[in-house]
SEDRENZA-329047 format. One record per residue: x, z, y of N, C-alpha, C in turn. Coordinates in steps of 0.05 Angstrom, whole numbers, plus 32768, in hexadecimal, padded with zeros to 4 digits. Atoms other than C-alpha are relative to their C-alpha. Example, Ala and Ser with C-alpha at 12.3 -4.5 7.8 and 13.67 -1.06 7.14 Angstrom:
! SEDRENZA-329047
801280007FE880F6809C7FA6801280008018
7FF07FFF7FE88111808F7FEB7FF1800E8016
! end
This chain:
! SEDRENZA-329047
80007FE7800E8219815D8757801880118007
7FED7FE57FFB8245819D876D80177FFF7FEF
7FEE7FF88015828181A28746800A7FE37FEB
8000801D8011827D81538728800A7FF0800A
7FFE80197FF4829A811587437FFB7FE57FE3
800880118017827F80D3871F80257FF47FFF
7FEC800B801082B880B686F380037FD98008
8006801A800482BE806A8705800F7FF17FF3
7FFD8010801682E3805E86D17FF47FF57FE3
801C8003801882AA805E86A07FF57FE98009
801C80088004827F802886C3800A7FE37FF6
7FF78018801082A27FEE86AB7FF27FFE7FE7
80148002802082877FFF86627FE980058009
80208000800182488018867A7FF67FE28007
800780197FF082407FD286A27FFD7FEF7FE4
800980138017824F7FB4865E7FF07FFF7FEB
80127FFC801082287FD586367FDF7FFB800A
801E80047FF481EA7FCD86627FFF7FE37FFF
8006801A7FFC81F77F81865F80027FFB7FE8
80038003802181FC7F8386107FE280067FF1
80177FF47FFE81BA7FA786167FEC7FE38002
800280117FFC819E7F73863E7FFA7FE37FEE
7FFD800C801281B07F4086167FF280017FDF
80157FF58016818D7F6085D97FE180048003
801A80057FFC814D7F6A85F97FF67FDC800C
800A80187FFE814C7F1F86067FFF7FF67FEA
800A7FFD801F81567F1585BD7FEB80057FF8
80157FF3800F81207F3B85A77FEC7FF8800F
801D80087FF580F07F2085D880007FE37FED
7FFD801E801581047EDB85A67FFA800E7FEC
7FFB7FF68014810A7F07856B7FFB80207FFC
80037FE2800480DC7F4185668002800A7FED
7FFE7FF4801380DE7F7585358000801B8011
80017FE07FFF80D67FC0852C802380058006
7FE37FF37FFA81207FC98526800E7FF78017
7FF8800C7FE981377F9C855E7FF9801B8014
800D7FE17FDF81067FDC858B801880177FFA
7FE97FEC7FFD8134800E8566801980048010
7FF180067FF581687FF1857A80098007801E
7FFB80007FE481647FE585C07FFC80288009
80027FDF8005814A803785BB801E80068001
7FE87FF380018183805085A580157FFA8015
7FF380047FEC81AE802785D27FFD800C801B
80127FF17FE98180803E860A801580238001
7FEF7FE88004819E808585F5801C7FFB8007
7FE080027FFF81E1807085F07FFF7FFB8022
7FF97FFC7FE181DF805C86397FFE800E800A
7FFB7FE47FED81C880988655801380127FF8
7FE47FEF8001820080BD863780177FEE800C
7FE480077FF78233808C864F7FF87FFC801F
80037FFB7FE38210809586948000801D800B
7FF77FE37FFF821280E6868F801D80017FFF
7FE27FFE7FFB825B80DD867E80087FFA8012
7FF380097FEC826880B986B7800B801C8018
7FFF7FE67FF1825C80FF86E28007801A7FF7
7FF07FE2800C8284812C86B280147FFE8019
7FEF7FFD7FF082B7814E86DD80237FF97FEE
7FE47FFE800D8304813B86D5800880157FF8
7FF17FE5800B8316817D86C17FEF80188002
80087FE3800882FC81B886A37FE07FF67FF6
80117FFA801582B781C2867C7FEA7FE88012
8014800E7FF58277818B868D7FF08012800C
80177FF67FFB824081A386B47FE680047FE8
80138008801E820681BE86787FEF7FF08001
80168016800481CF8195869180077FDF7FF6
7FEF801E800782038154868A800580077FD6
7FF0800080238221817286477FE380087FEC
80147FFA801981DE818086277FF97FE48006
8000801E800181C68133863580077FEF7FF1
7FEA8006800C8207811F861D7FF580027FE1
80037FF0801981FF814C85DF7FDE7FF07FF1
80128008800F81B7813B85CC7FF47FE58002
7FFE801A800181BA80F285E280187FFF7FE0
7FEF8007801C81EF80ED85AC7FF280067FE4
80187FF9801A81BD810B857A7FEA7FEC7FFC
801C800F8007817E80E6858F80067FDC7FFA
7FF48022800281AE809E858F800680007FDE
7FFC7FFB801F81C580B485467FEA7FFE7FEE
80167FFE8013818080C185247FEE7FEC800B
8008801F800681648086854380117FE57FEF
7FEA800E800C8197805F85217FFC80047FE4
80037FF780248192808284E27FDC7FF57FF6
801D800480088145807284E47FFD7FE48001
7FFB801B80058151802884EF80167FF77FEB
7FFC7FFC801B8180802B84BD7FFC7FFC7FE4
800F7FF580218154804A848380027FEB7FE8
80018005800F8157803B84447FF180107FE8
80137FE98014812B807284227FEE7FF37FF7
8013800280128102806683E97FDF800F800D
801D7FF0800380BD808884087FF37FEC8015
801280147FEF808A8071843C800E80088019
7FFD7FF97FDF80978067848A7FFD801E8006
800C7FEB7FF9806F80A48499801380197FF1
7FF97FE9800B809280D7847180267FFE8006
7FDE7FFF7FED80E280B5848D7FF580098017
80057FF07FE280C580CA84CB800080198002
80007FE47FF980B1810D84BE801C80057FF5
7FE97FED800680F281198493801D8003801A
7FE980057FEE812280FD84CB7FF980118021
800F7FF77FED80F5812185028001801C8005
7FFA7FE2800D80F9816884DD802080068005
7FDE7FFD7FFB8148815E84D6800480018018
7FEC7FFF7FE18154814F851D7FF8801C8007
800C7FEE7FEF8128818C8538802280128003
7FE57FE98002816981C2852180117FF38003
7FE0800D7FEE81A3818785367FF98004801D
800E80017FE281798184857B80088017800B
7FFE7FEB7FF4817681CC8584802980097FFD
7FD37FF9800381CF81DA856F800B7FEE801A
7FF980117FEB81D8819D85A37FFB80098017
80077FF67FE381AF81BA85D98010801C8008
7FF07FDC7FF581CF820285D080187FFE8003
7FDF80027FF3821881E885CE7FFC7FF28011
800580067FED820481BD860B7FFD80108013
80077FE87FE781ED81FC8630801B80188000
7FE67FE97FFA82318221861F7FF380157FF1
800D7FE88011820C825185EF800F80067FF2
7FE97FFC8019824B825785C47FFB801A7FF9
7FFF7FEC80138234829585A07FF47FFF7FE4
800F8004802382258298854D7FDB800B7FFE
80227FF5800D81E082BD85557FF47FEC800B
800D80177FF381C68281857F80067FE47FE4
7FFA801C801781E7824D854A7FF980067FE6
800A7FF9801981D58273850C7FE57FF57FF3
80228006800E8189826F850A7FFE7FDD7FFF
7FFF80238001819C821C851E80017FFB7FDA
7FF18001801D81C6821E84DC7FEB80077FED
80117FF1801E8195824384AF7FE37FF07FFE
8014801580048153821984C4800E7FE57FF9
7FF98018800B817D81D984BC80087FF37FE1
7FF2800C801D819681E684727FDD80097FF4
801580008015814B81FD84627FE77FE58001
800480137FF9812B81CA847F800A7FDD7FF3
7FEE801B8009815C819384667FF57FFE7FDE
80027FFC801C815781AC84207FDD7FF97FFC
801A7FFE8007810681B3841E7FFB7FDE8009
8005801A7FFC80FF816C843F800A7FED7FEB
7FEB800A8011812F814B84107FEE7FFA7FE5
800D7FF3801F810A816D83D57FE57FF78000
80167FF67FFE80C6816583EB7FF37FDF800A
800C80107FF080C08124841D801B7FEC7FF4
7FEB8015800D80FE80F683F9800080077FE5
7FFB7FF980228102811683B280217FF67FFE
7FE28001800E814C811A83AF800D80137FFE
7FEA7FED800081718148839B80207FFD8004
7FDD80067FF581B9812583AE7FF280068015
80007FF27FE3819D812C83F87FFD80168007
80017FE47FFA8187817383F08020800D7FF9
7FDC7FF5800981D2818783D180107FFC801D
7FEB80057FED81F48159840A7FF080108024
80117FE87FE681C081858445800E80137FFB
7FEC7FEC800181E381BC842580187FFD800A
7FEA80088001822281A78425800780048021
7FFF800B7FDB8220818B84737FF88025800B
800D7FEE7FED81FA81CB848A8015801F7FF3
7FEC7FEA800C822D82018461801B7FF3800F
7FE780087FFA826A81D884817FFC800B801D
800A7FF17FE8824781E984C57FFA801B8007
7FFE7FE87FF5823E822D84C3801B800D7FF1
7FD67FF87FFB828B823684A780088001801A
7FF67FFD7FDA829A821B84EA7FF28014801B
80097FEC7FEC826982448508800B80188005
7FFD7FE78007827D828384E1801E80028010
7FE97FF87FF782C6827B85007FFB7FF48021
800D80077FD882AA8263854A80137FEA8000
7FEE80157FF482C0822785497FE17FE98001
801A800C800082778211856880067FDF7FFF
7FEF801E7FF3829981C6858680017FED7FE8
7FF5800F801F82B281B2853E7FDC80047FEF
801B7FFA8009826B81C985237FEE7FE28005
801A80147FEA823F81A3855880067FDC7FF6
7FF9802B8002826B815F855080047FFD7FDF
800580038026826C816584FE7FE87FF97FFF
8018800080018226816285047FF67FE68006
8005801D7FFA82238128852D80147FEA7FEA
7FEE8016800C825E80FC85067FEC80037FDE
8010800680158232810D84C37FE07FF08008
801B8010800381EE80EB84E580097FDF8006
7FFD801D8005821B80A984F780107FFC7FEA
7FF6800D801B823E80A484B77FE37FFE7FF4
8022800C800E81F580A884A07FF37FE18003
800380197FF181E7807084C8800D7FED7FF6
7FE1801480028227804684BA7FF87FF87FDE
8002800B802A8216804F84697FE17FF27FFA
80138001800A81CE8046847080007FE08008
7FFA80247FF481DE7FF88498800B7FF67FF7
7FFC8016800A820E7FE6846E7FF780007FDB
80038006801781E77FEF84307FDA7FF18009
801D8014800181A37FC9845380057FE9800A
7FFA80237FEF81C47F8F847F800C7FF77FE2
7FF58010801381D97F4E8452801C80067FFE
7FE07FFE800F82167F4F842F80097FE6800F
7FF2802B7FF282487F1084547FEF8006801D
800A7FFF7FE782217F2D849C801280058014
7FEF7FFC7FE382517F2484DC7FF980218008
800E7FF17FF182277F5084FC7FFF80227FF2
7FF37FE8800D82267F8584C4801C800A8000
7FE57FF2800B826B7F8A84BA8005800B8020
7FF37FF77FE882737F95850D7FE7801B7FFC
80187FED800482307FC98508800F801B7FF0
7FFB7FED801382497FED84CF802680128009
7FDF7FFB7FFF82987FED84E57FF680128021
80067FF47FE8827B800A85367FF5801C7FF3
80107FE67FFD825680428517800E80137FEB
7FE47FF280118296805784E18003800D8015
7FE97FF07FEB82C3805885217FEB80158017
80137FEA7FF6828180868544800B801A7FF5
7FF97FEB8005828480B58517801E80107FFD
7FEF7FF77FFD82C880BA85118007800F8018
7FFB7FEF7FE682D380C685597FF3801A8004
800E7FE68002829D81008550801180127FF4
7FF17FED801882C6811E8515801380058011
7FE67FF57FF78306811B853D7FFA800E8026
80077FEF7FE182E881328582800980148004
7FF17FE280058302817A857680127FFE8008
7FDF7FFF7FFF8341816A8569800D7FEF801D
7FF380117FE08345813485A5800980128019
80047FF37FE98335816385DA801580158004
7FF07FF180098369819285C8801C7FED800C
7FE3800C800483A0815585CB7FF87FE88020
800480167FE48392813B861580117FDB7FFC
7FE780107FFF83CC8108860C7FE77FE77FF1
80108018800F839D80E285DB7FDD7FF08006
802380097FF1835580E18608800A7FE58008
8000801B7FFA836980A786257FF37FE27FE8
8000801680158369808085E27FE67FFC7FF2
801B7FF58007832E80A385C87FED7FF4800D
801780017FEE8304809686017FFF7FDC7FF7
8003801E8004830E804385F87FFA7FF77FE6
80187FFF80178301804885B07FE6800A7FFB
801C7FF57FFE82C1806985BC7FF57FF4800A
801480227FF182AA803485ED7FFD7FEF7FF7
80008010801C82C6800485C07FE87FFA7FEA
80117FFC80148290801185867FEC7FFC8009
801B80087FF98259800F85B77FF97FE9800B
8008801E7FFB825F7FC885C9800A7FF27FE0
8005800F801382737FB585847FE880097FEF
80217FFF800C82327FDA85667FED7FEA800E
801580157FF582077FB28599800A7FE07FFB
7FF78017800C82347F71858A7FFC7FFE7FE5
80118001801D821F7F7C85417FE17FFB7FFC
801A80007FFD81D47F8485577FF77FE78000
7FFE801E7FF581DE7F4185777FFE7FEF7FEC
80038023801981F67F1C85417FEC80027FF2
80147FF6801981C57F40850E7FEC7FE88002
8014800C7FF781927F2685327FFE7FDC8005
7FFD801F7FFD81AD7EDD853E80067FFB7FE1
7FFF8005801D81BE7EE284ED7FE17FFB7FF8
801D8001800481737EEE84E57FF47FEC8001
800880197FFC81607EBB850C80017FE87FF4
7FF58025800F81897E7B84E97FFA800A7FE5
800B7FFE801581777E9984A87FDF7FFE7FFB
801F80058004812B7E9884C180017FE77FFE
800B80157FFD81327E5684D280097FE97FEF
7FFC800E801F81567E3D84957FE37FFB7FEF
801A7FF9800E81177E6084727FE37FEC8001
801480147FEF80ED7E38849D7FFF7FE47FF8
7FF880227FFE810F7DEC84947FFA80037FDB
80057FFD801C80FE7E0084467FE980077FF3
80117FFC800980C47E1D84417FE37FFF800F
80177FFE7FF380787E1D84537FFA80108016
7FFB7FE37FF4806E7E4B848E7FE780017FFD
80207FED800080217E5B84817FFE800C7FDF
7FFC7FFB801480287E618430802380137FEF
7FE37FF1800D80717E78842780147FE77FE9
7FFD800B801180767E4783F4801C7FE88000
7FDE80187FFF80BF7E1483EA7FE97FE6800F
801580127FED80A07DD3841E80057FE57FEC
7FF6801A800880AE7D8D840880217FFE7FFD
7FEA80057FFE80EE7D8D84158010800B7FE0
7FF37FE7801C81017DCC83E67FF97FF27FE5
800A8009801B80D07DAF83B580157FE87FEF
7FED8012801180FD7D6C83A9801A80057FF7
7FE57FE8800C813B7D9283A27FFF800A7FEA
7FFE7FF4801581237DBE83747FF37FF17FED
8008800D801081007D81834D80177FF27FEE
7FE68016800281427D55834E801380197FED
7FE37FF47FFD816E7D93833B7FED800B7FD9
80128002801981337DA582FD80017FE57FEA
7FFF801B800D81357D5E82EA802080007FF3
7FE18000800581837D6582DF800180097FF0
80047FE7801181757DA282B480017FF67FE7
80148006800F81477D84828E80067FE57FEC
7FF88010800981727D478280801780057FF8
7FE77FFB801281B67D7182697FF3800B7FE7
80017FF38011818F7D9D823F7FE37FF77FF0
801780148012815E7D6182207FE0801E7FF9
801C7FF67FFF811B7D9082327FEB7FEB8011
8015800A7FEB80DE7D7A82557FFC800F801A
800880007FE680CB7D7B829C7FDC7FFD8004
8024800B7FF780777D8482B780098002801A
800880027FDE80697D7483007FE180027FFD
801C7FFE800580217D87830A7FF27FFD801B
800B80027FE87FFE7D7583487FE98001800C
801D7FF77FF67FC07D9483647FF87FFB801E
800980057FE57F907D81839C7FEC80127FFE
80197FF080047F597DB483B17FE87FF08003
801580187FFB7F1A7D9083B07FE7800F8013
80117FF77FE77EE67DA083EE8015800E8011
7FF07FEF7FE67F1E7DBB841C7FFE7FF68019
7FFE800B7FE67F0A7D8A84547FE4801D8001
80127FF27FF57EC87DAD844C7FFA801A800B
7FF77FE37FF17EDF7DF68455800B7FFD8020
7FF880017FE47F047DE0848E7FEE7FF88015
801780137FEB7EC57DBB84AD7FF2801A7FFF
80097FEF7FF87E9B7DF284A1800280228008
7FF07FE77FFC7EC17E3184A5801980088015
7FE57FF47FE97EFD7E2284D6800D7FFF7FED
7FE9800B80097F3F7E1384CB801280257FFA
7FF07FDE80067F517E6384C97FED80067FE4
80087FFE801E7F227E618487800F7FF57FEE
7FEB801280127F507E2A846E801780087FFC
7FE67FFB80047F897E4884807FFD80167FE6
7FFB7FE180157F797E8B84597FF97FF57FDD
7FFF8003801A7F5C7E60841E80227FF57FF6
7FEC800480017FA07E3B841B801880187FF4
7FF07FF280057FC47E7C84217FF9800C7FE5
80087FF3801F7F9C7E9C83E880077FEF7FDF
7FF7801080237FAC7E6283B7800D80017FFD
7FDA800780017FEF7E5E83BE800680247FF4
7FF87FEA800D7FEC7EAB83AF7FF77FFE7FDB
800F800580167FBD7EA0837780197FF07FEB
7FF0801C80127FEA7E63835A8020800B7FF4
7FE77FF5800580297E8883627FFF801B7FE8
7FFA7FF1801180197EBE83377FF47FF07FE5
800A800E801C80027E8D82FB801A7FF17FF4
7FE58015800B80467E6582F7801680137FFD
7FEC7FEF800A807E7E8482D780158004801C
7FE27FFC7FEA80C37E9A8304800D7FE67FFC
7FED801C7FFE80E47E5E82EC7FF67FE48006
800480197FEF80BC7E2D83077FF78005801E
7FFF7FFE7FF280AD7E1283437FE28000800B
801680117FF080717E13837080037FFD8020
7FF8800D7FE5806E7DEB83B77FE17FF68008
8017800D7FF1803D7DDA83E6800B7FE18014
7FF1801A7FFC804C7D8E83F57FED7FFB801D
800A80087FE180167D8C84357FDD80057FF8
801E800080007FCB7D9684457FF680127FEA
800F7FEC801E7FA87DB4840380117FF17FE7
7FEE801580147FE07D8B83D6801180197FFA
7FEB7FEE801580037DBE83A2800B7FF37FE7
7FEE800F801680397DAC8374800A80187FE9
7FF57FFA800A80547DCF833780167FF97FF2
7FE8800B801080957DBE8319800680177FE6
7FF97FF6801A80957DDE82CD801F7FF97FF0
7FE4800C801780E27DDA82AD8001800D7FEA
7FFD7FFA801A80FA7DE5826F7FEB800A7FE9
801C8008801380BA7DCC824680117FF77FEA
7FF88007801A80D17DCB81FD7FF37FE07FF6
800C8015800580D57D8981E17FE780047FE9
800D7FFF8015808E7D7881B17FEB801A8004
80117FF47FF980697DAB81D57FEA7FFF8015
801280027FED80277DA781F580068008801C
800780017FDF801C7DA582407FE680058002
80197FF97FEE7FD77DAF82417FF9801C800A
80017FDD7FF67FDD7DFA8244800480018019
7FEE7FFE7FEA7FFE7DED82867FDF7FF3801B
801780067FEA7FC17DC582AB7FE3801F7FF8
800C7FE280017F977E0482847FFC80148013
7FFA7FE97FF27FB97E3482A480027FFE8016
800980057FEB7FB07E1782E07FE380018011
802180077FFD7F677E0982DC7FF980298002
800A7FE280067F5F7E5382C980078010801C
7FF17FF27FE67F897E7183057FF17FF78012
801D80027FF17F527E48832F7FEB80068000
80207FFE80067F1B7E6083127FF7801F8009
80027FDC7FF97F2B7EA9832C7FF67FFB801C
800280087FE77F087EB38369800B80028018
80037FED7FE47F187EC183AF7FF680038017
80187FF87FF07F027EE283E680077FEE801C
8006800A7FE17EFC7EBD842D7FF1800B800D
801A7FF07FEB7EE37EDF846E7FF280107FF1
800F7FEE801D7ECC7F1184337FEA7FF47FF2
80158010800F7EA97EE08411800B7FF27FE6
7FF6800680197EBC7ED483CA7FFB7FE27FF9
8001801D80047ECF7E8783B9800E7FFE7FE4
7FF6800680177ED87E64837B80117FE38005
7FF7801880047F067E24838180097FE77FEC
7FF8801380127F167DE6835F801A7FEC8009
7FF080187FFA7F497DB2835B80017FED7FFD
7FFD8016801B7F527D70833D802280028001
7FE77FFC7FF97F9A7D708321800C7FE67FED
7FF0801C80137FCC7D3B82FC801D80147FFC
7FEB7FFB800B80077D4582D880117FED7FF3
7FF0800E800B80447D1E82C7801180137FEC
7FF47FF7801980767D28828A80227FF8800B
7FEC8010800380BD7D1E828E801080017FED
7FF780197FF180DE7CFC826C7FE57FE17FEB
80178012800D809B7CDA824D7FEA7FF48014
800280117FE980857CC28291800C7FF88010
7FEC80067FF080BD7CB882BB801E80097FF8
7FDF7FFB8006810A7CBC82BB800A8013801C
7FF77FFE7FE281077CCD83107FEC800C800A
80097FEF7FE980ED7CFC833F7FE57FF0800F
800A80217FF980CB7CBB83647FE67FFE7FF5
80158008800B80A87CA5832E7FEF80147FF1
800C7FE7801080967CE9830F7FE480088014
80137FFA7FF180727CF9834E7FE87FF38007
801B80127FFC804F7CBA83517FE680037FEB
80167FF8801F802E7CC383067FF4801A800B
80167FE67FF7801E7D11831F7FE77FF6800B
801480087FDA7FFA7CF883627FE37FED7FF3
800D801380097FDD7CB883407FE780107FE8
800F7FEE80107FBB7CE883027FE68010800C
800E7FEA7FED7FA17D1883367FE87FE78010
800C80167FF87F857CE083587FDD7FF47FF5
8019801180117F617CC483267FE6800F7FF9
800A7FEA80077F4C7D0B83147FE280068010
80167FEF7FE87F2A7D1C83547FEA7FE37FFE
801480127FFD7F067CD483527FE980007FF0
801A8002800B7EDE7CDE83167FFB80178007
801F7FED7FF07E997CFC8325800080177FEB
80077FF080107E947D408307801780117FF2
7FE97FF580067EDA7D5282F4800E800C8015
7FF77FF07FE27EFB7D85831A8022800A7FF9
7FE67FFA80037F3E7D8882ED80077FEC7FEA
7FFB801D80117F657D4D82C6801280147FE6
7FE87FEF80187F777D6D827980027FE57FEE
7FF78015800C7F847D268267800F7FE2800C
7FEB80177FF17FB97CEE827B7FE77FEF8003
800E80217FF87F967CB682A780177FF27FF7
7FEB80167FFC7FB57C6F82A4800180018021
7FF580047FE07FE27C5E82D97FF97FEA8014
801580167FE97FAE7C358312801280068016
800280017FDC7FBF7C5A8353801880028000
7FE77FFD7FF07FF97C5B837E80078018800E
7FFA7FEF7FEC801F7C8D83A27FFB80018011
800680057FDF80157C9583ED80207FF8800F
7FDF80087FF980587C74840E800F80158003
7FF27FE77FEC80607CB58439800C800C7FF0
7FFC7FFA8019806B7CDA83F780167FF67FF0
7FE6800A800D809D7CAC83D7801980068017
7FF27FFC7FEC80B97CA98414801D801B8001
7FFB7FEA7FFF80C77CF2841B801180047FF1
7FFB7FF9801180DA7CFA83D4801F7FF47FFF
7FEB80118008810D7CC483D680158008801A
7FF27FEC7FED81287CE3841A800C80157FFB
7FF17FF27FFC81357D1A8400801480017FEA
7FE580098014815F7D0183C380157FF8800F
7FE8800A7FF981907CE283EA800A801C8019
! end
């Protein structure tokens, strides 16, 4: 280009940032998600401006086709950010249009100070669609009136600076208010104690900052140097935040995982004896009762024989929805394997019935649901232990459940046990096994 020599002191960061990139799209091919695409987006942006920079000239004004790039890459990297981000109370569809509307009048102020348009009648009509626009969206597609005040606010501080031509300070106010947007909106949705947040949220502070002070930099040559390395700076620790986010995600999925069911959702075996053992403790400082209730579905081989194992799965999934909304918050329910559901009931008043409890079980089965759109009624046979009027131990609690249930499903004609069997059957080893594994 005429008038340009490329900069090669830039490609060092570009080199790094394209291998931070990199690195993130191999992530996400492990670990997709919608925001992971943002992500790499925005980044996407960010490199083509730190590849237009490369061919600013050492001295004197950018070429406009470079400095508008520049300019509205810095916009379109910001409001993707802010839209991965979000935290708005409304639907997808309506952050889109509000964030979509806003950019149109930052887009157009970026592209006209890019083209060297520095005159007020060109920046005015920007200024005057952006505060009506801001305000009616706000009001209309978010319902807030703090964001319609702070549209004011932002878009009246902008045409001050306009009104005294100080377009530069305008243009970059504009931008440092869409990544502080950003910066507040990440660290009020990433976890609290997140690596990865705290580098995310701390990269897109020192962003906007450098936007805010851009004005003033350019003015104090002596200090570009410093400037320029904190600005590169931020864009490998934003993408180093991405990174971890994403590797935080992961070991917290797979915590999620070593705990719970992955076709039901439900706490697995594991969770279940934990939270039996840790109930039982409860239950023995504060002299209450303990139920364990143990349900088997009865014909589930036959759904699976004649319907497919994708019928089983969805009946499965449907009970466990079903089941879960019948048992209070403070107990537990677990899926122990196959069509085998467990309830753990605490703090059962001493001298109070339990049968309400196999009831309200029976009843929550008796609702139907639908399969392959075909409305099903199910049954169970179930058992129930007492503690501490059947057992003292986890162990033996589960064996009386299992054993009850057992007996339940054997006689002909009964499809739910609302009365203690005697104790005939046995546990299944695997079962003790498990249970006693995971006590120790």
């Amino acid at each position: 280009m005429p008038g340009s020599a490329m900069n090669f002191a830039f490609l060092p960061d570009l080199l790094a940032l394209m291998i931070l990139i990199v690195i993130l799209m191999l992530l996400r091919k492990r670990h997709p998600q919608e925001r992971a695409d943002l992500w790499l987006l925005g980044l996407f942006f960010t490199l083509v401006e730190a590849a237009a920079h490369t061919f600013y000239a050492a001295n004197g004004p950018p070429q406009k086709i470079l400095h508008v790039i520049v300019m509205d890459c810095y916009l379109l990297t910001g409001m993707i950010f802010v839209w991965a981000s979000g935290v708005y109370p409304v639907s997808k569809a309506s952050r889109l249009l509000y964030l979509s509307l806003n950019s149109l009048p930052l887009l157009a102020l970026c592209t006209v100070y890019g083209l060297h348009l520095n005159r007020g009648i060109v920046f005015f009509p920007c200024m005057a669609a952006g505060m009506v626009i801001g305000v009616s969206t706000s009001l209309y597609l978010r319902r807030s009136w703090v964001a319609a005040v702070l549209h004011v606010c932002g878009w009246m501080a902008m045409g001050y600076l306009i009104h005294i031509s100080d377009y530069r300070s305008a243009v970059y106010w504009s931008l440092c208010c869409v990544y502080a947007t950003a910066a507040v909106n990440f660290q009020r949705r990433l976890p609290t104690g997140s690596t990865g947040r705290l580098a995310i949220v701390t990269g897109f502070t020192i962003w906007a900052l450098c936007l805010f002070l851009h004005p003033w930099i350019v003015q104090y040559r002596e200090y570009a140097d410093i400037a320029s390395h904190i600005w590169n700076m931020q864009k490998s620790l934003i993408s180093i935040g991405m990174i971890l986010v994403m590797l935080e995600e992961q070991v917290s999925s797979n915590e999620w995982l070593a705990l719970h069911d992955e076709l039901t959702g439900l706490p697995n075996r594991r969770l279940f004896a934990d939270r039996l053992m840790m109930a039982l403790d409860r239950a023995e400082r504060t002299h209450n009762r303990l139920a364990l209730i143990v349900l088997d579905l009865n014909g589930f081989k036959r759904i699976n024989d004649t319907m497919g194992h994708q019928a089983g799965d969805q009946v499965l999934r449907e009970v466990s929805a079903t089941l879960r909304r019948g048992v209070r918050a403070s107990d537990t329910l677990a899926r122990l394997g196959g069509d085998e559901f467990v309830i753990v009931a605490a703090d059962v008043e001493p001298g109070k019935s339990l049968d309400h409890l196999l009831e309200t079980v029976q009843r929550t089965l008796d609702r139907p649901i639908v399969v392959e759109g075909k409305p099903m009624v199910l049954s169970a046979s179930v058992g129930m232990a007492v503690y501490p009027e059947d057992a003292h131990d986890s162990i033996r609690l589960l064996r009386v459940a299992d054993q009850r249930m057992y007996a339940s499903k054997q006689r002909p004609g009964v499809q739910t046990a609302k009365a203690v069997a005697p104790l005939t059957a046995a546990v299944s080893d695997s079962q003790m096994a498990a249970v006693a594994s995971a006590q120790r």
